[in-house]
C-alpha positions as CSV (number, residue, x, y, z in Angstrom):
1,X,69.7,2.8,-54.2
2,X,72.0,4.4,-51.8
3,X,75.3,3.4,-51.4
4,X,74.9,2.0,-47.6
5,X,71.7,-0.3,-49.2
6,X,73.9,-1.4,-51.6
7,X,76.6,-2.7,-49.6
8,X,73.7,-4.1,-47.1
9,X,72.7,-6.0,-49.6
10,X,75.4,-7.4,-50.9
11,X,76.5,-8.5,-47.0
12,X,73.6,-9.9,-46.3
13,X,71.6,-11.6,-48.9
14,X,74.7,-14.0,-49.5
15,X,74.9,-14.8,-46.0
16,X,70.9,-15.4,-45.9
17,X,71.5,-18.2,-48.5
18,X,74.5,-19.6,-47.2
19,X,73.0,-19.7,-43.8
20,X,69.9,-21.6,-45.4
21,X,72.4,-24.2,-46.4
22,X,74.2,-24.2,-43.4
23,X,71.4,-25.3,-42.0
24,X,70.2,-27.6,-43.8
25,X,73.3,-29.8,-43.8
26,X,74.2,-29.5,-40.1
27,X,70.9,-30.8,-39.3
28,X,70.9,-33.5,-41.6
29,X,73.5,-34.8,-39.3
30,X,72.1,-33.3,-35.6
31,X,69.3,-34.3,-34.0
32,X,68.2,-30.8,-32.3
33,X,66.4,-32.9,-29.6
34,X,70.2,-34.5,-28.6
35,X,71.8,-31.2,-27.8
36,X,72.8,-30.5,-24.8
37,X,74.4,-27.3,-23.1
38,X,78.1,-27.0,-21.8
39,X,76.7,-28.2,-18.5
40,X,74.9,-31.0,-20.1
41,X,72.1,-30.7,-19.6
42,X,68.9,-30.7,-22.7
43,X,68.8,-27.1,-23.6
44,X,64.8,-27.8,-23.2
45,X,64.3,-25.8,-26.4
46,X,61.6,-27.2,-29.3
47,X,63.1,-28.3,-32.1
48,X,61.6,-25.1,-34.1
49,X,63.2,-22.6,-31.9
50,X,66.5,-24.5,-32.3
51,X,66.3,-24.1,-35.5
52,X,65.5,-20.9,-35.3
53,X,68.7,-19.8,-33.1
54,X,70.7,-21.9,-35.4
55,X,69.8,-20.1,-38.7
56,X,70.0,-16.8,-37.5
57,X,73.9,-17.9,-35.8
58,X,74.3,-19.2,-39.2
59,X,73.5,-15.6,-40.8
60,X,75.5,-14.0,-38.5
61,X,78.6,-15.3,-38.7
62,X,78.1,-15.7,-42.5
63,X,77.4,-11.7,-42.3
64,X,80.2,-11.0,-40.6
65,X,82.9,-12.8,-42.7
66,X,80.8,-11.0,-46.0
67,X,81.7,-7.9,-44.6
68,X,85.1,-8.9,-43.8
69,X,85.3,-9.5,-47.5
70,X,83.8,-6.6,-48.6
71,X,86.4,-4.5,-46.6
72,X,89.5,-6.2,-47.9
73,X,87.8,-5.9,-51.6
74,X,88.1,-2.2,-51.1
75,X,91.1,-0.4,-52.8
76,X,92.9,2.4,-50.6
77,X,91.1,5.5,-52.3
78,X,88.0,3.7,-51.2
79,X,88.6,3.6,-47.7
80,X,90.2,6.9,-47.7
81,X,86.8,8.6,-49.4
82,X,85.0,7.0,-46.5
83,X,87.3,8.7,-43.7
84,X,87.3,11.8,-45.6
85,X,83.5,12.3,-45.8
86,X,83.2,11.8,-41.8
């Protein structure tokens, strides 16, 4: 496995999971039907696709604060090989 699918990986299959229980507990407590938009009015969505927009919000914000992580957990010769081989 290449280095880029390694780091992929280890972004985004934490995020998947975490998103799967992000979901699950914010809509134990949200009735997608009751949401409304910032105008508020229904967002005249189904419940599925909802859902749907929810989870994949969930995954990427989740993402994105992985690969914050994984940035910071990088030591200085690390980053400096990356500039270096561009």
């Amino acid at each position: 496995m290449n280095r880029f699918a390694r780091r992929l990986a280890i972004v985004v299959w934490p995020a998947f999971l975490v998103a799967g229980v992000l979901e699950v507990a914010v809509f134990a407590f949200v009735d997608p039907s009751a949401l409304h938009g910032p105008d508020g009015r229904p967002l005249g969505l189904s419940d599925v696709a909802i859902y749907s927009l929810a989870f994949f919000m969930f995954w990427a914000i989740v993402s994105i604060a992985c690969l914050i992580v994984l940035k910071l957990a990088c030591s200085a010769e690390e980053i400096n090989a990356e500039s270096a081989a561009r």
